[in-house]
N, C-alpha and C positions, 0 to 999 in steps of 0.2 A: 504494500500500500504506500502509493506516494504523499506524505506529511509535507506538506504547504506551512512555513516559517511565514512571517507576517501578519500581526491581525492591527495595526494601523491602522490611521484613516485612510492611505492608500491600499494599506496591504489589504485589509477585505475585499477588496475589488478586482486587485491583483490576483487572489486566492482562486478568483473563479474558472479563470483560464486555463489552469492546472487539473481541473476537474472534469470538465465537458469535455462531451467527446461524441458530435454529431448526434444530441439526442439526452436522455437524464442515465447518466454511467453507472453503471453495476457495482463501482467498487468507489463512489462520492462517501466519503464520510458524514456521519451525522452529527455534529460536534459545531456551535458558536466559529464560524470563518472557515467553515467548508463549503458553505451556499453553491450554488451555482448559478444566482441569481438572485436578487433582491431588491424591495424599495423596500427603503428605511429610514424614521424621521425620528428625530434627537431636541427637546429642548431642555435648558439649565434656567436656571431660579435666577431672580434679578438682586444683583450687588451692588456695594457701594463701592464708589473711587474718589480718590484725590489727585487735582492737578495738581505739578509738582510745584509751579510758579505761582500761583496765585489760588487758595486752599478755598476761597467762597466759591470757585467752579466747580464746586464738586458735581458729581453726578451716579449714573448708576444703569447697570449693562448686563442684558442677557442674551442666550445665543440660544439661535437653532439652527438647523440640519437638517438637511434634506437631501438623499440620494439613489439614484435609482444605478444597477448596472447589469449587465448582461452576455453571457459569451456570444460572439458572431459565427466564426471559424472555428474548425477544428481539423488537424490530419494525422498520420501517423505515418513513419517514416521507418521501418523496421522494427525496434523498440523505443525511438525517441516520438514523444508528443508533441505537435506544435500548435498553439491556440491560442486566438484573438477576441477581444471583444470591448464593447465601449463603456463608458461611464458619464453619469452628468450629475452632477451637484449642486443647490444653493446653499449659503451661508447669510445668516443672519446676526448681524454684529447691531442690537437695539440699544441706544444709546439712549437715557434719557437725562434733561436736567446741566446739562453743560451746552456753552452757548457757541460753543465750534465743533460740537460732534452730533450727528443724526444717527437714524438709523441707513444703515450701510448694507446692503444688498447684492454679493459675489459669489458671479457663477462659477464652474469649474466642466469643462469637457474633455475628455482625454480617451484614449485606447488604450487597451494593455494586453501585452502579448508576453508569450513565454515559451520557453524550449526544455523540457524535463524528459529526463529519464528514470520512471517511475522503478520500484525495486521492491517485491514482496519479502526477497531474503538478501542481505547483504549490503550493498551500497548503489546507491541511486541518487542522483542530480536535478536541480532547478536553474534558473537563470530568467527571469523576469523584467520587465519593464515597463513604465507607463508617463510616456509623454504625454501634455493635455496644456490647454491653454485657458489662463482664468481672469478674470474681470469682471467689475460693473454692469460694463455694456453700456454706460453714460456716454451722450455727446461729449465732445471734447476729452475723453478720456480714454486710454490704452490699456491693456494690461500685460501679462506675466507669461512666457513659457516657463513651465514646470518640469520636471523628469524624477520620478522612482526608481530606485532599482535594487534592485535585489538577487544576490547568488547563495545557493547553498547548498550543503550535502548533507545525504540522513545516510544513515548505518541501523539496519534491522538486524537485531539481536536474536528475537524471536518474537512470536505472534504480543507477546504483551511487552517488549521494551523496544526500544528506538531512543536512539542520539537523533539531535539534527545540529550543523554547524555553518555560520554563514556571512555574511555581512549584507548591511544597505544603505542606499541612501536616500532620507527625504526628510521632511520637515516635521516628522512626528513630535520632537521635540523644541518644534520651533523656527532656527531658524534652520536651515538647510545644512545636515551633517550626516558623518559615517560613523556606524557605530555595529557593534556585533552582532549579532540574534545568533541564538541556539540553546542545549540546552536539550534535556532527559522528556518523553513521552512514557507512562506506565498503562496498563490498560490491564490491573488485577480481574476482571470479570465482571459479570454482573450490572452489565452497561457503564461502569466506571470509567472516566476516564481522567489522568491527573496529565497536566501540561505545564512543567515544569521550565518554560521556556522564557528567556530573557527577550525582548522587555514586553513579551501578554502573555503571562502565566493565568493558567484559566483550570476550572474543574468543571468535568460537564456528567451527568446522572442519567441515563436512559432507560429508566426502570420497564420501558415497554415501547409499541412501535408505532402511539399514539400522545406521548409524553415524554419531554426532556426539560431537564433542570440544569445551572449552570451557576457559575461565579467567574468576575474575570476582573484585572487590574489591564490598565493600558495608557500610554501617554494621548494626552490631546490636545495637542501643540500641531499647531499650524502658523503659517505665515502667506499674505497677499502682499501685492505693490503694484499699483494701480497709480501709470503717469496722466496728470491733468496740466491741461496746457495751461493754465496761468497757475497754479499752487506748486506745480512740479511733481515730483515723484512722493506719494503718501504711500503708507507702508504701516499695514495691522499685522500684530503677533499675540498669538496666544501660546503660554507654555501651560502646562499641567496635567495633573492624572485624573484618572478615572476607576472607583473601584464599585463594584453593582453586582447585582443579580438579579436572575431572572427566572422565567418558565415558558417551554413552547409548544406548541400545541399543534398538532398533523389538523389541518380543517379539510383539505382532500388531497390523492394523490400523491404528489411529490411537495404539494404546498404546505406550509407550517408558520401559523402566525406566534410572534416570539413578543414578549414585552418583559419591560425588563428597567431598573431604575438604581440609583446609589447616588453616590458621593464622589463630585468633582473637587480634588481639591491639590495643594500646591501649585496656585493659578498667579498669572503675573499679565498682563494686557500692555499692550505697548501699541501708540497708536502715533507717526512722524509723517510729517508736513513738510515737505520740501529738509532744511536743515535744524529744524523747529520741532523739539518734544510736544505734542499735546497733550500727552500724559502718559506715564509708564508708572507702573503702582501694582503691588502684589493685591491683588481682592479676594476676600474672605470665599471660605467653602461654599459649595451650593450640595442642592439635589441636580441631579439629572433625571430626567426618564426617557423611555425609546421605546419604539413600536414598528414592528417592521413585518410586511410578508416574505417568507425569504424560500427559495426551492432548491432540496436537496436532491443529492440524483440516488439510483437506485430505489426511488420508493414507486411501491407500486397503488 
């Protein structure tokens, strides 16, 4: 079974390409970021902030989330996979109560393709990517190419353990860097599963093949930069985690609606105007919650 490293905001999307395979595949995992498909929306509790220059701006900001993705392509090349498919996103940055910030409205569209050599015993490879271009979409304004990427390799032990080892690159934590993913899979029985993986370590429960339970930590840090002809290049960052649970439910098929909610917290907002802070400030914890239809493969 080929283990998919990744559950990011890119990497869920990325994950799916690994998985299809001209149809819903036999051997898709049922585990939180095996999807093979999904729309899914996210919002967090409204905080407060301080500008750093002048402290009566204060104000207060909450986000949501919205994304839909889906494989296109699929081939198979002896034993190597190759498979494509698109994503689109919005983001909601609602600002309220400070007199140089709105609500901010950035889309996100991209592809993501991948070349894996899946591995039931022994060792097998990934290699993914996902360029996409993001913006506003305002008059007079431009936005962002973007790029994901991610390589890795898992080692099956036997049917209940697996390594996986890797690196990537993308703005899970912000601003755009490289950092390692990998990191222990156990699979004691009994639909358990432990994911023991840097940086979405997750626990998911299948007590049957109409119900799944789960827990999951993850970074949720992003970064936009969106050029406006008279302000110049303005530039939103979010860093922070995400720790939640959830439960998901087969409603037919291969489909399964999942909802699911916690605690965002180690959060920092960073919001620049041309060469001009308008505010950067750690903001207090919130709730999150998420709802999403999402479709595994092999279900019948």
């Amino acid at each position: 079974m080929n283990k998919r490293l990744g559950r990011g905001a890119w990497g869920w999307a990325v994950l799916v390409a690994t998985s299809w395979g001209g149809g819903w595949p036999a051997r898709a995992e049922r585990t939180p970021g095996e999807e093979v498909a999904s729309l899914a929306t996210l919002a967090t509790g409204r905080v407060a902030f301080t500008d750093p220059e002048n402290e009566e701006w204060s104000g207060r900001v909450s986000l949501q989330e919205t994304a839909l993705m889906s494989p296109l392509a699929f081939a198979e090349v002896r034993d190597v996979s190759l498979a494509a498919g698109a994503w689109a996103g919005w983001t909601r940055l609602d600002f309220r109560g400070h007199p140089e910030l709105d609500t901010e409205d950035l889309y996100g569209l991209a592809a993501f393709l991948s070349v894996s050599r899946p591995a039931d015993k022994g060792w097998g490879w990934s290699v993914m990517a996902m360029p996409g271009f993001y913006s506003d979409f305002r008059s007079g304004r431009t936005g962002e190419g973007k790029a994901a990427l991610q390589a890795a390799l898992d080692y099956s032990f036997s049917p209940a353990w697996e390594a996986q080892l890797g690196v990537a690159y993308d703005t899970a934590f912000g601003d755009p860097s490289v950092y390692p993913v990998g990191g222990v899979l156990w699979k004691p029985g009994g639909g358990l599963t432990l994911g023991l993986l840097f940086p979405w370590p997750y626990l998911h429960w299948a007590p049957s093949d109409r119900w799944g339970f789960f827990g999951v930590l993850q970074p949720a840090g992003d970064r936009w930069i969106v050029d406006d002809d008279e302000a110049g290049e303005q530039v939103f960052l979010i860093e922070g985690w995400r720790a939640g649970v959830g439960v998901e439910r087969r409603v037919w098929g291969p489909a399964w609606l999942r909802v699911g909610g916690g605690v965002e917290f180690g959060r920092r907002y960073e919001a620049l105007s041309g060469s001009r802070t308008i505010f950067d400030d750690e903001v207090d914890d919130t709730w999150y919650a998420t709802i999403a239809l999402v479709f595994y493969g092999g279900e019948e």
